[in-house]
C-alpha positions in Angstrom: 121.6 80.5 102.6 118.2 81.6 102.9 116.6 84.0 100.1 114.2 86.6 101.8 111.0 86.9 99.2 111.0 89.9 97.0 109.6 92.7 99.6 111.7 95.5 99.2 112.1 96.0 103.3 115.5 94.8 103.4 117.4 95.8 106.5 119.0 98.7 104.9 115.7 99.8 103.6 113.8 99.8 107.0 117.1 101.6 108.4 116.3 104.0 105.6 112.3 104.1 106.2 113.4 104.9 110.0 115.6 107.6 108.9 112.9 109.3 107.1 110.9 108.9 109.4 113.0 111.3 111.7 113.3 114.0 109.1 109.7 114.0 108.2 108.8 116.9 110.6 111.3 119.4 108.5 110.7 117.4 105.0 109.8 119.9 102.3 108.2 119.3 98.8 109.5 121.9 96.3 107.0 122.3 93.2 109.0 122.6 89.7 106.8 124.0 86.9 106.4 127.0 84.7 104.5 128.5 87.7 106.8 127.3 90.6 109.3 128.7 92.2 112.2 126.3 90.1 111.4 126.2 86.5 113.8 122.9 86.3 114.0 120.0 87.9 117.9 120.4 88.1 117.1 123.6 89.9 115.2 121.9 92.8 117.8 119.3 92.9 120.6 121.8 94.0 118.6 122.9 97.6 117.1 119.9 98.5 117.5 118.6 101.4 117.1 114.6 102.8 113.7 113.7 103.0 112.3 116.2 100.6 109.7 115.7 98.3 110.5 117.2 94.6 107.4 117.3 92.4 107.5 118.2 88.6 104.3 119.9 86.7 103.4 118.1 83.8 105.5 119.0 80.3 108.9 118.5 78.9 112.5 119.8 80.2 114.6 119.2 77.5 118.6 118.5 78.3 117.6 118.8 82.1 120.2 116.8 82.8 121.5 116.2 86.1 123.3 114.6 89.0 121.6 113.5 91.8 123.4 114.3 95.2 121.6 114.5 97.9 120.3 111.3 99.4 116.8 110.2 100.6 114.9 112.1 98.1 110.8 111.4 95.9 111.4 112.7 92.8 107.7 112.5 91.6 106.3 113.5 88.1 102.9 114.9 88.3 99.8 114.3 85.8 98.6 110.9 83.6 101.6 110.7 81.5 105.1 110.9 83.1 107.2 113.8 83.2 109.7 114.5 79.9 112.9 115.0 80.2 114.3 114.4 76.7 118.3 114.6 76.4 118.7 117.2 74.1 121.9 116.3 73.0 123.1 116.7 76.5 124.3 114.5 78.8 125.4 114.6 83.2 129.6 113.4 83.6 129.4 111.7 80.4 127.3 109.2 81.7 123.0 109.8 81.6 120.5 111.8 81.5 119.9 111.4 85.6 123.1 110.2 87.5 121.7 108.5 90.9 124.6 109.0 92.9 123.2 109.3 96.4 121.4 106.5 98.1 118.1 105.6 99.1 116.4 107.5 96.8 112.6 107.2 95.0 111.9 108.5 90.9 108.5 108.2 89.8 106.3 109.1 86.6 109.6 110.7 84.5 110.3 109.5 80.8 113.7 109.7 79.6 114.9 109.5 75.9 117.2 109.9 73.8 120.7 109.4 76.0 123.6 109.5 74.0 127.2 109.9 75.6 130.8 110.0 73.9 131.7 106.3 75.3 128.2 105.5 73.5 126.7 104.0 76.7 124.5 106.5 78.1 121.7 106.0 80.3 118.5 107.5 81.2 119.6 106.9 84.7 122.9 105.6 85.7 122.7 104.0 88.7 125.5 104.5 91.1 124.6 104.2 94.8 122.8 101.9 96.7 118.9 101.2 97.5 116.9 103.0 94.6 113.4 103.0 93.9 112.2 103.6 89.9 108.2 103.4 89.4 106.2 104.1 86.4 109.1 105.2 84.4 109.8 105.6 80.5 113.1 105.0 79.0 113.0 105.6 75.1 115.7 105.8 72.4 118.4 105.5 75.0 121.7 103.5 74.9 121.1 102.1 78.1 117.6 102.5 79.5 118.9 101.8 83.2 122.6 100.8 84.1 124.3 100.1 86.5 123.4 99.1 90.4 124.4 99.0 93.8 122.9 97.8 97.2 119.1 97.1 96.8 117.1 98.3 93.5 113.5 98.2 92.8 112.2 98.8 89.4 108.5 98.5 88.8 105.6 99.4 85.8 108.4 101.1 83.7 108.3 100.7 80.0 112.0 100.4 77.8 111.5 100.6 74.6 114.0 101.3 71.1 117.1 101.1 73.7 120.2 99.3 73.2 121.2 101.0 70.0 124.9 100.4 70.0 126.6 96.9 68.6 129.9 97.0 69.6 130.4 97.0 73.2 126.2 96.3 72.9 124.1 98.3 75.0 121.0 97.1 76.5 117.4 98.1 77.5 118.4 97.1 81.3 121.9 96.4 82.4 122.4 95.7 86.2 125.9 95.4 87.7 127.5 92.9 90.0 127.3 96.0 92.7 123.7 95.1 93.0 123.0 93.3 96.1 119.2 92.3 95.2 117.1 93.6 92.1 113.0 93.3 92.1 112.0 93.6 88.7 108.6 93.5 88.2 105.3 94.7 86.3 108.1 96.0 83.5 107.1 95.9 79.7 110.6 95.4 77.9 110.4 95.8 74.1 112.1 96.3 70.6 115.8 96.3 71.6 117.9 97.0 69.4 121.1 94.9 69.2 121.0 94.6 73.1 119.4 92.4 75.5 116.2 93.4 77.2 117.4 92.4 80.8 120.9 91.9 81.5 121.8 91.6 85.2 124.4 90.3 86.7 122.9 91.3 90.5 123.7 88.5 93.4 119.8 88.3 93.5 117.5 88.6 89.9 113.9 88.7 91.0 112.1 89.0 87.7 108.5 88.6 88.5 105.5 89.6 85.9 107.0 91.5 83.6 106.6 91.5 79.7 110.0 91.3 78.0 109.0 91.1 73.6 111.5 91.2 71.4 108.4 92.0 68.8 109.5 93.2 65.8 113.2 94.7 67.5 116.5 93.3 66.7 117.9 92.5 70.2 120.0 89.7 71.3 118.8 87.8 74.7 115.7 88.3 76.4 116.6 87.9 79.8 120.5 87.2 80.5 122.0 86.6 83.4 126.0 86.2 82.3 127.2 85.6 86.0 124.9 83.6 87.3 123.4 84.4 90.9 120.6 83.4 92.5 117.7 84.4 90.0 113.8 83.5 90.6 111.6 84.3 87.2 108.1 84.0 87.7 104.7 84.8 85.5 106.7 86.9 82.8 106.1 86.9 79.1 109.4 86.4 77.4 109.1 86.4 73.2 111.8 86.2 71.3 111.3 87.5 67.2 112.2 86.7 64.2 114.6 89.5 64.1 116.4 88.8 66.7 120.3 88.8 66.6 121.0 85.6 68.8 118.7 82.7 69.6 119.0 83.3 73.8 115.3 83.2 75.6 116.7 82.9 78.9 120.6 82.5 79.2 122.2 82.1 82.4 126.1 81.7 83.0 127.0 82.7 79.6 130.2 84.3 80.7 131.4 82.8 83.8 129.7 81.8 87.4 130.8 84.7 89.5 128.5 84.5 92.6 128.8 81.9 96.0 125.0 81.5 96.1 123.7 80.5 92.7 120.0 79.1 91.7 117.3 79.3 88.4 113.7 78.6 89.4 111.9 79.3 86.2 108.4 79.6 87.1 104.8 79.5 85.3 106.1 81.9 82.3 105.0 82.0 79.0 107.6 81.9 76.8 107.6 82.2 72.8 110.2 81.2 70.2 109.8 82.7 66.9 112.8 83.1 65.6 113.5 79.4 63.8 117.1 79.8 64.4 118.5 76.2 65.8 120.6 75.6 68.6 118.7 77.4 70.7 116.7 76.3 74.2 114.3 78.2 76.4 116.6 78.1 79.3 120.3 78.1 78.2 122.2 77.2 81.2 126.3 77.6 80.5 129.6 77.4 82.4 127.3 76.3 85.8 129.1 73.9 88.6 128.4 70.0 87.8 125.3 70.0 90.4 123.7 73.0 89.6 119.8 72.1 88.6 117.6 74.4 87.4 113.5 74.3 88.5 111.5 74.3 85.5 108.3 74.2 86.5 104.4 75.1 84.7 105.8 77.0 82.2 104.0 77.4 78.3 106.5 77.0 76.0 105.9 77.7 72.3 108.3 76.6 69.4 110.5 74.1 68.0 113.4 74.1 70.1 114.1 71.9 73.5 113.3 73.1 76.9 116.8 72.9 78.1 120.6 72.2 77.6 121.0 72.1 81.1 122.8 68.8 82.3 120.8 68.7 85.6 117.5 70.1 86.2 114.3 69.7 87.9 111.5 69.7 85.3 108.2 69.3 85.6 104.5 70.3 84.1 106.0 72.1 81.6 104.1 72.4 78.1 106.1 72.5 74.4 104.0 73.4 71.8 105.3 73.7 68.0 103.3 76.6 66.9 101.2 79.5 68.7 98.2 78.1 66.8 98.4 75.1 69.0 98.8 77.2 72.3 95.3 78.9 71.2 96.6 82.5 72.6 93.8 85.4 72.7 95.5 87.1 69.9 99.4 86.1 69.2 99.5 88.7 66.3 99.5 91.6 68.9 101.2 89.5 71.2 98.6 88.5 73.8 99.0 85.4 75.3 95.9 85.2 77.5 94.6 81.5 76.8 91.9 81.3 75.1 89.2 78.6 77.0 90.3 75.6 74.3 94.0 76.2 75.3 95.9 72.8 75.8 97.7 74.8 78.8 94.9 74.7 81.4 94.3 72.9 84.5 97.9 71.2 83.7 99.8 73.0 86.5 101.4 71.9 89.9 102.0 73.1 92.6 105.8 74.8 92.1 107.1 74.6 95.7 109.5 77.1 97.2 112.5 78.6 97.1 113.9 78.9 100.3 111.2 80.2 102.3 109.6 81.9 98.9 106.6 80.5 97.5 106.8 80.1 94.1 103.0 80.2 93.4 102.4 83.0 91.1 100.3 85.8 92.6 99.8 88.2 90.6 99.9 88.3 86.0 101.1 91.1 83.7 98.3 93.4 82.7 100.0 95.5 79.5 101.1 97.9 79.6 103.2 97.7 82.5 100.9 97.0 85.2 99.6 94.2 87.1 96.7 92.5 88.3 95.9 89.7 91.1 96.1 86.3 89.5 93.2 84.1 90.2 94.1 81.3 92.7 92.4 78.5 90.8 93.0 74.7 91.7 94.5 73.3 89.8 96.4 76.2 88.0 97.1 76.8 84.3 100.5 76.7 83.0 102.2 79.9 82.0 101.9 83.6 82.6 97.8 83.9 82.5 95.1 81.8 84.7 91.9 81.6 82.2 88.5 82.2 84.6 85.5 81.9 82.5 85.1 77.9 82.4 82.2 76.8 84.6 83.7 73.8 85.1 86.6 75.8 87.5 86.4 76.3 91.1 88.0 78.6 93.3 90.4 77.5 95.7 89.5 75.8 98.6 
């Protein structure tokens, strides 16, 4: 099987771009604000029509909770700062704060906190029907930041942060389901879970590409976990797991059972820091996998006194392990910034990583915090981990 890269132009999508594109003549944008003709969000919700454009003034609707029924709809928050829509103590079916129950549709520039539900898994957005698009979203003090999934889901410079508050069943900052045909995470700034993972997915396809997933000071379990398996491709993230930290899981993968036909790891030029002195504990923990299954390891910066892998099989090469972040010579580990520093043991020590599939695995791009992304220098040879260091005369650009 062939794994299309991560552009988010599936088939169903461009079915969905061309659809659009035949509405756009009678497309409407309806303005929500104090000023506007709907003063909630909710309200504009209940007369839109596919292919409208909903845009929210700048402010806070608290307990504007809602479902979202009408498919092929930009939900856009206006202004710097995203768009509040605190809980309230209110929640939509007993699930979230926004219920995404039609398809194909965009939310942009909205922070949601606080979700709280009777079963004690709400979400800022449940996530029930196929082929959604989240961008430059908060998710705050929620059981669940995002959960859920179905058909194609995009999630991109969103920040989660103090989710995953509940211990038993644990709730996460990110929890995808198996309904999740392909998931692009990327540019995302995970942090401070609390007793939940800060990317759970069990999706057929995981692209996790760039993102920033820190533990910090938070008391989560995992970092990333991908309990099922599937066909996951991590590339240029910074993972850190801290000394708070309920479980010693960096990366886990197959933790509770392979359920997927098309299964593959190809961790990729991250940077990934262990602080939590726990032992039994690996960077990538690889469970319950078929006897031929082989991770790719490949460039990554690995800092702390546990072993790579526990994997049987696996494919690993150029990869750094480093006892202590003084020896990684990080910009400033303290606030957790692990740009290299021009002294740092990790460059001009990577190799080219190959492909997966048709995928190059070459990282393109490096997390800029917080929750954005810039172009990553294309330097020969490359530095391992997340961050290419520039300033050294003697480098040269690509050839």
């Amino acid at each position: 099987m062939k794994n299309n890269p991560p552009i988010f132009l599936t088939s169903c999508f461009i079915l969905a771009l061309a659809a659009l594109a035949t509405t756009a003549a009678s497309a409407d944008t309806l303005k929500v604000g104090p000023n506007e003709k709907f003063a909630k969000p909710s309200d504009a919700f209940k007369l839109a029509h596919p292919g409208d454009t909903i845009e929210i003034a700048p402010g806070s609707y608290p307990g504007d909770v809602a479902t979202l029924s009408t498919p092929k709809l930009t939900i856009r928050g206006l202004g710097k700062e995203p768009v509040k829509i605190p809980a309230a103590g209110k929640n939509a079916q007993g699930k979230a704060i926004w219920v995404a129950a039609a398809s194909d549709l965009t939310i942009e520039n909205i922070e949601f906190s606080g979700a709280r539900v009777p079963d004690r898994n709400g979400a800022g957005i449940r996530v029930e029907a196929p082929n959604l698009s989240i961008r430059n979203c908060r998710f705050i003090d929620c059981e669940d930041g995002i959960l859920g999934g179905n058909g194609d889901l995009l999630i991109e410079h969103c920040t989660f942060d103090h989710c995953g508050p509940v211990a038993n069943p644990a709730t996460h900052s990110v929890y995808i389901s198996d309904r999740c045909t392909k998931l692009v995470f990327q540019y995302n700034y995970s942090t401070f879970s609390i007793e939940g993972h800060l990317l759970k997915t069990r999706a057929k396809e995981s692209w996790i590409l760039y993102n920033r997933l820190a533990d910090e000071k938070g008391t989560g379990s995992a970092v990333a976990d991908f309990p099922n398996g599937g066909y996951v491709v991590m590339i240029g993230n910074i993972l850190q797991k801290g000394t708070n930290a309920q479980n010693t899981r960096v990366i886990a993968y197959g933790m509770e059972g392979i359920k997927h036909t098309n299964n593959a790891l190809f961790v990729i030029n991250n940077t990934m820091v262990y602080e939590n002195h726990r032992s039994g504990a690996f960077f990538v923990n690889v469970q319950k996998t078929p006897a031929d299954f082989t991770p790719i390891i490949r460039n990554n910066l690995c800092v702390g006194t546990i072993p790579l892998t526990n994997s049987p099989k696996f494919d690993a090469t150029n990869n750094l392990l480093l006892k202590t972040v003084g020896e990684a010579h990080f910009v400033d580990p303290e606030k957790f910034d692990y740009h290299l520093k021009p002294d740092s043991p990790a460059l001009d020590k990577a190799a080219a990583p190959g492909k997966a599939g048709d995928f190059d695995l070459t990282p393109k791009f490096q997390y800029l915090h917080p929750a954005q992304s810039e172009a990553r220098p294309l330097l020969a040879p490359l530095d391992l981990g997340a961050y290419e260091w520039t300033k050294s005369p003697a480098r040269h650009s690509d050839p």
